[in-house]
C-alpha positions, 0 to 999 in steps of 0.5 A: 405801737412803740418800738424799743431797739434793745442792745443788752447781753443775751444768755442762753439758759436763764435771764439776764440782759436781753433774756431778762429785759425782752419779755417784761416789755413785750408783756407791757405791750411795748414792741422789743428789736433785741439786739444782742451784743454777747451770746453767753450759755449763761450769766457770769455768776456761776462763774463759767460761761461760754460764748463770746461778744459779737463785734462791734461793727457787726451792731453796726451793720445790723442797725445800718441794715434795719435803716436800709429797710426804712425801720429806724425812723419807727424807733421810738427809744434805744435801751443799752445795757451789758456791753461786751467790749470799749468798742461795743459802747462806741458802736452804740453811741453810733447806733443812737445818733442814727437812731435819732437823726431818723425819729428826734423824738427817739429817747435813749435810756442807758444802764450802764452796767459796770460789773461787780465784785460778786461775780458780774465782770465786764471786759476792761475799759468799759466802766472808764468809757461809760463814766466819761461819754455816757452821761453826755449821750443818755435821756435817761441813765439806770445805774444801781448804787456801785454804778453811781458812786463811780459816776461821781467818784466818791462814796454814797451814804444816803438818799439825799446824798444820792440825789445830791449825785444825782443832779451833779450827773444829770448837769452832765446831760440826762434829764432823768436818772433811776437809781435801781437799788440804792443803799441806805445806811438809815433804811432798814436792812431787810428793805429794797430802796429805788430812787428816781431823780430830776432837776425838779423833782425826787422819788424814792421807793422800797420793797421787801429785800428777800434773803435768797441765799445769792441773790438772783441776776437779771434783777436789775435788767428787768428794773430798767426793762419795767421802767422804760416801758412804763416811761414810754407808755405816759406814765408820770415819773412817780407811777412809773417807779412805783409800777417798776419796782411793783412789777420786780417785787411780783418776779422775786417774791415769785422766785423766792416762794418758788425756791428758784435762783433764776428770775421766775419772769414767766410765772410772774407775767400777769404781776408784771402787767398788773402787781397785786402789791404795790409800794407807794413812792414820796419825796426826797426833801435835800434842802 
């Protein structure tokens, strides 16, 4: 059995971080430790919340405490993703290197969620910390576009400058990188883009893009959720993007046809396990 130890925001009502990523993971057969970083009573686009983020020795204490019982070395991978404070990612930087001195072979995949102008907020100093350490730490970094573009500093138009951005990111330390919803001014409006990119190697997919009247959160979530699962159960990159951006397809067309805003996971379980729709997935040529 693989464990993934995942340290993401958890909301009370709903699904976004952990209440997103947990259950697609264990639905692909993969065993979650969820660590919660934030207790919210619901994500912060509706614009009120309540709740509060855990401190950050807290985390640490937990994870020392799983180490004391002998778990850590079965940790097979380390999934971070809304953090609630600096001292949260500093922690996880922590938890990682404990991680791995444990199990070496231990892989840690970072979405390093950054906040939105839409509503997505993050507490200050988090983007900073994450843009200057996290390349140096991640296997494998998750950004969407916006995430991206303030990881090298500058705007991104294109799929090709994307990849072209990827591998100046991946130089920094990373051997992979997901580009969860990349932004194509050449892709046609009403399609979802999804970019994997190596030193060697460059993938892109698309998926309808539903015209929800505000797009549903915890998309995102369960991209990363999708794609780590399916990465640590063997699949080759290109299987593993086209299953991940399959599997999201089957939760939002799900939502959608149901007229929901929150990400109908459940209803969508046996999709996600086994799309009944799937989106083949070609190269990016940059040269």
């Amino acid at each position: 059995m693989i464990n993934v130890l995942s340290i993401q925001s958890h909301v009370v009502f709903g699904h976004a971080g952990n209440s997103a990523a947990v259950f697609p993971m264990r639905r692909l057969g993969i065993n979650v430790w969820p660590l919660n970083t934030v207790q919210f009573s619901n994500h912060t686009q509706y614009g009120h919340w309540t709740g509060s983020a855990i401190d950050a020795q807290q985390m640490s204490d937990l994870v020392d405490g799983m180490g004391a019982i002998g778990a850590l070395p079965r940790c097979d991978a380390v999934l971070s993703g809304y953090l609630g404070a600096p001292e949260q990612a500093e922690a996880v930087i922590d938890i990682v290197r404990a991680v791995k001195a444990a199990n070496p072979h231990a892989r840690y995949f970072c979405d390093p969620v950054m906040g939105t102008a839409d509503g997505c907020s993050v507490a200050p100093g988090i983007e900073a910390f994450l843009v200057e350490n996290m390349p140096e730490v991640a296997d494998v970094l998750m950004p969407n576009h916006g995430e991206l573009q303030r990881l090298v500093g500058r705007e991104i138009e294109t799929t090709e400058e994307a990849v072209i951005a990827c591998r100046e990111v991946l130089r920094r330390g990373p051997a992979l990188m997901l580009v969860k919803h990349l932004l194509d001014r050449n892709s046609p409006a009403d399609r979802f883009n999804m970019l994997v990119v190596t030193p060697d190697e460059a993938w892109v997919a698309q998926r309808p893009l539903y015209p929800f009247a505000r797009q549903p959160v915890g998309v995102g979530d369960v991209t990363s959720a999708v794609f780590v699962a399916r990465l640590m159960l063997g699949d080759p990159l290109r299987h593993a993007l086209e299953h991940t951006l399959a599997a999201v397809n089957a939760v939002v067309k799900t939502t959608w046809d149901a007229g929901r805003y929150e990400l109908e996971i459940v209803a969508a379980q046996d999709q996600i396990a086994r799309p009944r729709e799937w989106f083949d997935a070609w190269a990016v040529d940059t040269v």
